[in-house]
Wavefront OBJ file of the C-alpha trace (Angstrom):
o trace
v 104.041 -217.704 -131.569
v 99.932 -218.381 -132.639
v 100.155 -215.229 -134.757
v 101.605 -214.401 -138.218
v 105.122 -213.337 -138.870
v 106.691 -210.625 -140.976
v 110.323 -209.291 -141.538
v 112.263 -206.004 -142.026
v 115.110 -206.048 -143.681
v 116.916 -203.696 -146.750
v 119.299 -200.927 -146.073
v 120.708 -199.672 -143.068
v 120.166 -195.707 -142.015
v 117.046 -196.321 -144.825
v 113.917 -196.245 -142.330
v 113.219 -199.768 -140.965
v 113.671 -198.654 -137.186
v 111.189 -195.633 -137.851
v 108.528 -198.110 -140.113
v 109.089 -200.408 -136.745
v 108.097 -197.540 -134.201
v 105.049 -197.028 -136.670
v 104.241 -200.157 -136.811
v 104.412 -200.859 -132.855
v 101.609 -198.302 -132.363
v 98.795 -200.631 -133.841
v 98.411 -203.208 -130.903
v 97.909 -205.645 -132.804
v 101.894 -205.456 -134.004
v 104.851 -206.618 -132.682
v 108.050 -204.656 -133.974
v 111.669 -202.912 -133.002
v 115.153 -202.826 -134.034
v 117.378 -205.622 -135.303
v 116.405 -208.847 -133.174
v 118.901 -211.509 -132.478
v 116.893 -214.124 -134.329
v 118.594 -213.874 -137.518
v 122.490 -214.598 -135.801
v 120.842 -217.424 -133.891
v 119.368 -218.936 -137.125
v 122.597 -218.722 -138.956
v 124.218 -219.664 -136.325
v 122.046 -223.496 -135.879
v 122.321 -223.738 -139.906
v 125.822 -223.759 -138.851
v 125.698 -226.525 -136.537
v 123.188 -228.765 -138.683
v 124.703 -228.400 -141.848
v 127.110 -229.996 -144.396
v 130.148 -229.847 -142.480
v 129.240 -230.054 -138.881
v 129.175 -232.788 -136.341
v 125.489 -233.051 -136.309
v 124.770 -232.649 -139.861
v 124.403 -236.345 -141.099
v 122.142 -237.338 -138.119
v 119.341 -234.384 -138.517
v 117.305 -234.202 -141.759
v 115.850 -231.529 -143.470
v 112.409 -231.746 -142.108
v 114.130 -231.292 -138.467
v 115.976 -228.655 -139.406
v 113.111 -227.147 -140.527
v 111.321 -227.713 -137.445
v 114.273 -226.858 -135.307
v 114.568 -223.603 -137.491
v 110.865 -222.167 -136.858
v 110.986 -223.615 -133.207
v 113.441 -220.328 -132.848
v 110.592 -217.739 -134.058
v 108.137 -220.061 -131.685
v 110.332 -219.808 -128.733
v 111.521 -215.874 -129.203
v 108.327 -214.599 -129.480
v 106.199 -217.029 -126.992
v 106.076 -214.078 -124.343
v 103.945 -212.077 -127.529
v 101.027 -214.238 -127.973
v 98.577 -211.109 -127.347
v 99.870 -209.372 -130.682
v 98.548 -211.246 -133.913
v 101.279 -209.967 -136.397
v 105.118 -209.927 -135.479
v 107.698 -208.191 -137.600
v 110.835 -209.677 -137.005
v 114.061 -207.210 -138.059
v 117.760 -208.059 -139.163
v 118.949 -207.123 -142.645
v 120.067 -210.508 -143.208
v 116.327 -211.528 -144.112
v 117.334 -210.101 -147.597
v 119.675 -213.277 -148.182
v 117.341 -215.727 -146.652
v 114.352 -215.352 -148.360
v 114.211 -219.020 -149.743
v 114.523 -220.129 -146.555
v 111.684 -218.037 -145.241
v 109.251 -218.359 -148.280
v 109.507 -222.053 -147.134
v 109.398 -221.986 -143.215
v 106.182 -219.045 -143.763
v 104.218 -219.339 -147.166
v 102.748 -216.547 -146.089
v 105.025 -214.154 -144.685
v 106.061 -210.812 -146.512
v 109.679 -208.988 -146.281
v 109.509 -205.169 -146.248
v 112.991 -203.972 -147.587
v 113.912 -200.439 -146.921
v 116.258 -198.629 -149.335
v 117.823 -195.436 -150.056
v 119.939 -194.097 -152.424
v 123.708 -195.909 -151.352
v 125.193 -192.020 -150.918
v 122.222 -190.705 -148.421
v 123.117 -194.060 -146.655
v 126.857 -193.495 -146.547
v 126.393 -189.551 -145.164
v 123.891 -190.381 -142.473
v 126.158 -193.085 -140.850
v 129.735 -190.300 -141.764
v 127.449 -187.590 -139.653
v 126.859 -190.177 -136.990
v 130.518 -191.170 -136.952
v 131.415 -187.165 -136.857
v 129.157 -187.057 -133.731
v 130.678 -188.914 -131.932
v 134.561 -187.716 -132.362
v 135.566 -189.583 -128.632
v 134.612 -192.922 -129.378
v 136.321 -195.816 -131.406
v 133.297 -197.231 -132.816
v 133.038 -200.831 -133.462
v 132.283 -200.636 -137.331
v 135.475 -200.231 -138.041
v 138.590 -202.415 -136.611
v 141.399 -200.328 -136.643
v 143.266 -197.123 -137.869
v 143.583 -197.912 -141.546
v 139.723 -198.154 -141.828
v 138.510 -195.247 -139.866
v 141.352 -192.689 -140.739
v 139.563 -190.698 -143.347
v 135.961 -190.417 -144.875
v 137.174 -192.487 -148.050
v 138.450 -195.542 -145.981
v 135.297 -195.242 -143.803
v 132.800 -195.016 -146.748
v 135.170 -197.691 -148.831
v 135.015 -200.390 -145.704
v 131.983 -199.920 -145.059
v 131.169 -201.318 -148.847
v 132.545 -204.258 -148.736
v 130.592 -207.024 -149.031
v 131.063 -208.248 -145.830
v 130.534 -205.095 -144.031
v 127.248 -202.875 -142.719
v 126.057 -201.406 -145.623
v 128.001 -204.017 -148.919
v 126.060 -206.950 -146.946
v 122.862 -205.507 -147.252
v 122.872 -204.106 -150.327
v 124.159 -207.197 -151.682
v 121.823 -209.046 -150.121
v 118.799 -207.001 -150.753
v 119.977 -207.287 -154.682
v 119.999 -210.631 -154.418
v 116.009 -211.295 -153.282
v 115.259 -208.721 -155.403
v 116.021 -210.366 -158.423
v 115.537 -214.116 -156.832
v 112.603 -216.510 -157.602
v 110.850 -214.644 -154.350
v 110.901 -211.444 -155.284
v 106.868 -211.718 -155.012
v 107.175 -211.347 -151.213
v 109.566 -208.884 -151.196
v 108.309 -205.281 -150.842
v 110.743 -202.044 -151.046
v 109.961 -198.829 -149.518
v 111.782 -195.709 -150.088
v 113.138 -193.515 -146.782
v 112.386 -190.499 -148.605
v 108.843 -191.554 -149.526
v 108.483 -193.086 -146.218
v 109.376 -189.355 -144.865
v 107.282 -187.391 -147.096
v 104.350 -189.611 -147.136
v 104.095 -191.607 -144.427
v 100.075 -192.258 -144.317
v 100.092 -192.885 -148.314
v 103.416 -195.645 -148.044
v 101.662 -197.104 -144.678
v 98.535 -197.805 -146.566
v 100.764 -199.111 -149.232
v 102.013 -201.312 -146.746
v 99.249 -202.649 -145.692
v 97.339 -203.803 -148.712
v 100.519 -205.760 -149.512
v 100.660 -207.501 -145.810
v 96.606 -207.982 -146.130
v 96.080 -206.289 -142.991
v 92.856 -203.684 -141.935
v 94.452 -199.791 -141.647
v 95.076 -198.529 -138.677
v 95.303 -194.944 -137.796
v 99.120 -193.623 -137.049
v 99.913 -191.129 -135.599
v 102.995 -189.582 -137.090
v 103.771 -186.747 -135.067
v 104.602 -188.566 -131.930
v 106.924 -191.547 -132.474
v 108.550 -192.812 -129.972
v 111.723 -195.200 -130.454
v 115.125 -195.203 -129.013
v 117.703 -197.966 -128.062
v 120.587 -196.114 -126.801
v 122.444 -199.109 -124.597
v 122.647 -201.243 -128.266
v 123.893 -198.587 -129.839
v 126.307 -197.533 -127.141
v 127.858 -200.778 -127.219
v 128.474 -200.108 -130.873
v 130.033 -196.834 -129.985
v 128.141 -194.941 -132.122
v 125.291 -193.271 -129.953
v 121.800 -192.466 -131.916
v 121.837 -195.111 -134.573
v 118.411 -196.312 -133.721
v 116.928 -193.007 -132.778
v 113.319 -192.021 -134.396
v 112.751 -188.453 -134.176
v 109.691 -187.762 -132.407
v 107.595 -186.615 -136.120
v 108.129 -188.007 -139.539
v 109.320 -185.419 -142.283
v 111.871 -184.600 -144.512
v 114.962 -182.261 -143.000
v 117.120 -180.996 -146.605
v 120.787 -181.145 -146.119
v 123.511 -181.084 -147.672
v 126.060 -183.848 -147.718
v 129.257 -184.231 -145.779
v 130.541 -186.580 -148.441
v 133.113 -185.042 -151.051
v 131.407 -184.691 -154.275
v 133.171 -187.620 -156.035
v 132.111 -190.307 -152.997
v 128.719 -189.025 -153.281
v 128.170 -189.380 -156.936
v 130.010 -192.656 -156.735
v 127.253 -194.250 -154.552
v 124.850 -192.489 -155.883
v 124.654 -194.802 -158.736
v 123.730 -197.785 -156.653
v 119.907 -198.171 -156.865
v 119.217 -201.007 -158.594
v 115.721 -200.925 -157.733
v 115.029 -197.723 -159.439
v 115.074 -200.476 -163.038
v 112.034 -202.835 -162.298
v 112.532 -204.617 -165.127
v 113.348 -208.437 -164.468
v 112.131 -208.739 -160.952
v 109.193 -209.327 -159.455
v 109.402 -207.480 -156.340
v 107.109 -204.608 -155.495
v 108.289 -200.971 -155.576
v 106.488 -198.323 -154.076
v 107.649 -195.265 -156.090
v 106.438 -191.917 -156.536
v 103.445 -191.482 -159.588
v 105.968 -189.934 -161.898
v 108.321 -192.705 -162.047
l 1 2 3 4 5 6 7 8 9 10 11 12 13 14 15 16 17 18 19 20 21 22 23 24 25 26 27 28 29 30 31 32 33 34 35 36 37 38 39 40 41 42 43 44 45 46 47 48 49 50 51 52 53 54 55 56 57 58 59 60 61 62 63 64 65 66 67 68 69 70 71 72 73 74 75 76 77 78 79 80 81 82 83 84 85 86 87 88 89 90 91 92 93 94 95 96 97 98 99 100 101 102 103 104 105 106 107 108 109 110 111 112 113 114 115 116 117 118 119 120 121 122 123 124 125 126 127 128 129 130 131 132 133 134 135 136 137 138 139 140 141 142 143 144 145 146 147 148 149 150 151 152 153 154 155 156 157 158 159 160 161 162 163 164 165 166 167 168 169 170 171 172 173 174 175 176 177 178 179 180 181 182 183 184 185 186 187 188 189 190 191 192 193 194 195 196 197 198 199 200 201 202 203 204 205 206 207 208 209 210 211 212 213 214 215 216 217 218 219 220 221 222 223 224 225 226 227 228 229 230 231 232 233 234 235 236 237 238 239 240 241 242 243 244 245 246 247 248 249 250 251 252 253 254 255 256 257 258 259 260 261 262 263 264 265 266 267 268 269 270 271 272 273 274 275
């Protein structure tokens, strides 16, 4: 990989798949959904650390090596784009070890408020009423919206993790390279956020086009058994709804943005003028 490196990471159901199909269209880009990278670099810290067979024999500077060997290797066949963004929500919790393996590199966090989250992924659930999907592992946890919404934020699961881990870097000694973007300013504005965007990654503008997107990945999310989770709808823009959620979930998680206080962080918030 001769080029530079980026990551996505933040929220899920909060806009990084459509900020990846935006990003794709500049050719000079390389992005898409969650890539594998981030299990496979957990899983060697597993093998090489405290702990392990192999961890008294391999020092840190070979880890290190070892560790950005992984980015070389994954993205060898994508010499011809000069930036990559690499995906997977666990960035959020690794951001020491990525401030160290890339000086330079730059995590793009995408939130939403914690309720918006929770109804997008109930309506997806709701769509698909024939299939056992695999976010939840058995009866107790998928019988009704509370037990769904509840297991899903647990700190362990889809949408605890992430916040949890987003919190984390945002009030960690790298918040400086951590940038969060909004869904619903994303959706409103997209040119205005994009050009956001790319004064903090130090990159030229490039024209978007944001009323044909293009991103889908419906075998991943199949396997998931829960069909349209990575779907971008073909033009960005707001569509009002009202929630599925039963008032009390909703204005339980609606409490949840933590990046709405700026105060003791150093992370960079794109908000709207008013706030």
């Amino acid at each position: 990989m001769a080029g530079k490196i980026h990551f996505i990471s933040g929220l899920p159901r909060s806009g990084s798949t459509l900020l990846a199909a935006l990003l794709r269209q500049n050719p000079r880009f390389q992005a898409g959904m969650t890539s594998p990278v981030g299990s496979l670099f957990t899983g060697m810290l597993n093998q090489l650390g405290a702990g392990s067979e192999f961890g008294p024999v391999v020092d840190r500077q070979t880890r290190r090596r070892l560790l950005r060997g992984l980015f070389d290797s994954y993205y060898a066949g994508d010499d011809d784009r000069e930036v990559v963004f690499d995906t997977n929500r666990l960035w959020s919790a690794r951001l020491p070890a990525i401030v160290d393996l890339f000086p330079d590199a730059k995590v793009i966090a995408c939130v939403r408020n914690v309720a918006w989250v929770m109804d997008s992924i109930e309506r997806l659930y709701r769509a698909n009423p024939f299939e056992q999907t695999k976010l939840f592992v058995d009866d107790s946890e998928r019988n009704t919206v509370y037990s769904r919404v509840d297991t899903l934020a647990q700190r362990n699961r889809l949408v605890g993790f992430a916040w949890a881990a987003l919190k984390e870097a945002y009030y960690g000694e790298q918040a400086g390279s951590l940038l969060l973007v909004d869904y619903d300013l994303l959706a409103q504005a997209p040119e205005r956020v994009l050009r956001l965007v790319y004064d903090f990654l130090g990159e030229p503008w490039f024209a978007h086009d944001f009323e044909h997107i293009a991103y889908d990945a419906p075998a991943f999310d199949e396997a998931l058994g829960i069909s349209g989770l990575h779907r971008v709808r073909p033009r960005v823009a707001i569509e009002p709804r009202r929630t599925v959620l039963p008032p009390d979930l909703f204005e339980q998680y609606s409490k949840l943005s933590f990046w709405q206080d700026g105060q003791g962080s150093a992370a960079h918030v794109i908000r709207n003028k008013t706030d």
